[in-house]
N, C-alpha and C positions, 0 to 999 in steps of 0.2 A: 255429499260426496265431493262437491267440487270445494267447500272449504277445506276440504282434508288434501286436495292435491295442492292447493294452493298453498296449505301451508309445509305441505311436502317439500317444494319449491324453494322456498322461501329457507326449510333450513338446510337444505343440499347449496344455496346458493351461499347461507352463512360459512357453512362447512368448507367451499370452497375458499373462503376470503380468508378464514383462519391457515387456511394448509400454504397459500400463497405468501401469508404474510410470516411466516414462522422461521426461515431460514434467515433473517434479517437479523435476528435475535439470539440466533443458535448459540447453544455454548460448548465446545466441542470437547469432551474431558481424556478421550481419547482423538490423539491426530491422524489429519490424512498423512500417510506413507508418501516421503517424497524421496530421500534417497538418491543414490547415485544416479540416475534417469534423470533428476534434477539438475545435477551439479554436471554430467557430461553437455548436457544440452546449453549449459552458460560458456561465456565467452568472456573474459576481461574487457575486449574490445578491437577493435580494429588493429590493432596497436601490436596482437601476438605474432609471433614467429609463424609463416607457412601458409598454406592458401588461405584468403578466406572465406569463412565458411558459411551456409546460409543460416540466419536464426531462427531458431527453433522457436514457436510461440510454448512459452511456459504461460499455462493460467497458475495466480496467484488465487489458491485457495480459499483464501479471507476478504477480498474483492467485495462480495456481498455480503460481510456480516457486522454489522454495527459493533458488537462487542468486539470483535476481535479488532475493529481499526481503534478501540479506544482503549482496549490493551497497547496496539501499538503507540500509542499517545502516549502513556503511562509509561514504555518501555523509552521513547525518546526521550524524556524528561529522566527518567535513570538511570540512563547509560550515559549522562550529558552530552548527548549532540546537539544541546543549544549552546554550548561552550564553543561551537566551531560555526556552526551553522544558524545561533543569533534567532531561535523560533522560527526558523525557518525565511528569515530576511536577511540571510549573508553576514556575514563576519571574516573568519579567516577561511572558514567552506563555503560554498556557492552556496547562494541563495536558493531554499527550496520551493518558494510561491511564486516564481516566474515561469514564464515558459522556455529558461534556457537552459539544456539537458546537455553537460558537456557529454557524458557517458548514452544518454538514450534516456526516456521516460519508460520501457515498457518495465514490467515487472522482473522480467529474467534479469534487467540491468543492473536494475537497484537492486536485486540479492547478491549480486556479483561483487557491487561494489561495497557492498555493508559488509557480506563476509569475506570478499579475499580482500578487500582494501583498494585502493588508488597510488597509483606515483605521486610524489609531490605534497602530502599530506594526508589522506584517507585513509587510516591503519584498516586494518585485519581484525575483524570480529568474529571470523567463523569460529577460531577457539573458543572463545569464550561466551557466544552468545547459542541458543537453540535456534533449530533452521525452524521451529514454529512461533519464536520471537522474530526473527529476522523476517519471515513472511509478513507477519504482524506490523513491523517495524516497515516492510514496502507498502503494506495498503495504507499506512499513514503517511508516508512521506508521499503517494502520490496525491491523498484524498489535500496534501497543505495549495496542490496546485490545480484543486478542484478538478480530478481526473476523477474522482468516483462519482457514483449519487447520492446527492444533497440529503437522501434518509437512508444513507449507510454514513456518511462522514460526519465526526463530532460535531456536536451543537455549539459547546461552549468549553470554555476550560474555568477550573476553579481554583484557579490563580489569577494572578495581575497579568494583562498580555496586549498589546495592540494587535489592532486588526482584527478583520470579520472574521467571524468563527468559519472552521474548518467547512461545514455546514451550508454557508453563505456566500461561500467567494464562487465567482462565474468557472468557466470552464476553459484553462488556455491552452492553445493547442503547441504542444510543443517543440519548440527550435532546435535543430543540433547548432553547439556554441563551440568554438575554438577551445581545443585545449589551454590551458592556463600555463605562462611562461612567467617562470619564475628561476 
């Protein structure tokens, strides 16, 4: 009797470590519902006409899912934001593996700024891109400044690239920087 509970144990305990580790991995073929609740809660930035307002914490859906931040990877390298942003070391866009966040690092920001765009150079991608790419596309641009965890962010890329993998770099905590005069 007592190796039967023990091995009761043993696979209540496996059972457990599988159900914990499975949203890591998820592949989501239908999306969560984000929607206007989404888009009222974003802000351009301090920047808009009229009070301002408090923000709203948006969680970014894809946060915790390995797949979907290396979709996002996949969607940065297609949409070419290394043509402005240089793999995420600066070019003619800010540098995205620093800690200096002219807009903000939380998640609401950067869908803000991927799909209405920035002054100064940042176009507008809400047209053209899915708000489940664009989610995809902020769990990757935070995980480049190691804001996620090191087993949800990419490992490696398979192409030519300097720098540690997404995976590997520390965690900075992020500055607000001067807007860019130009």
């Amino acid at each position: 009797m007592k190796r039967f509970g023990w091995k009761l144990a043993v696979l209540a305990l496996c059972a457990g470590i599988l159900l914990v580790g499975c949203k890591r991995e998820e592949r989501q073929l239908q999306t969560p519902p984000t929607g206007s609740a989404v888009m009222s809660a974003l802000r351009m930035g301090d920047l808009e006409p009229g009070q301002p307002q408090p923000r709203q914490q948006v969680k970014n859906p894809y946060e915790d899912n390995a797949y979907a931040v290396s979709q996002g990877k996949k969607w940065f390298r297609a949409y070419n934001c290394s043509g402005c942003h240089a793999q995420g070391g600066g070019g003619i866009g800010p540098a995205l593996t620093d800690d200096k966040w002219i807009y903000g690092a939380e998640p609401a920001s950067i869908f803000s700024t991927i799909s209405q765009g920035r002054p100064n150079g940042m176009p507008s991608f809400g047209g053209h891109v899915t708000e489940d790419q664009i989610w995809q596309l902020v769990a990757y641009v935070r995980s480049m400044s190691g804001q996620l965890r090191s087993d949800v962010a990419p490992s490696r890329s398979d192409s030519l690239q300097g720098g540690k993998p997404e995976q590997q770099r520390e965690k900075l905590e992020p500055k607000s920087s001067s807007l860019p005069t130009h």
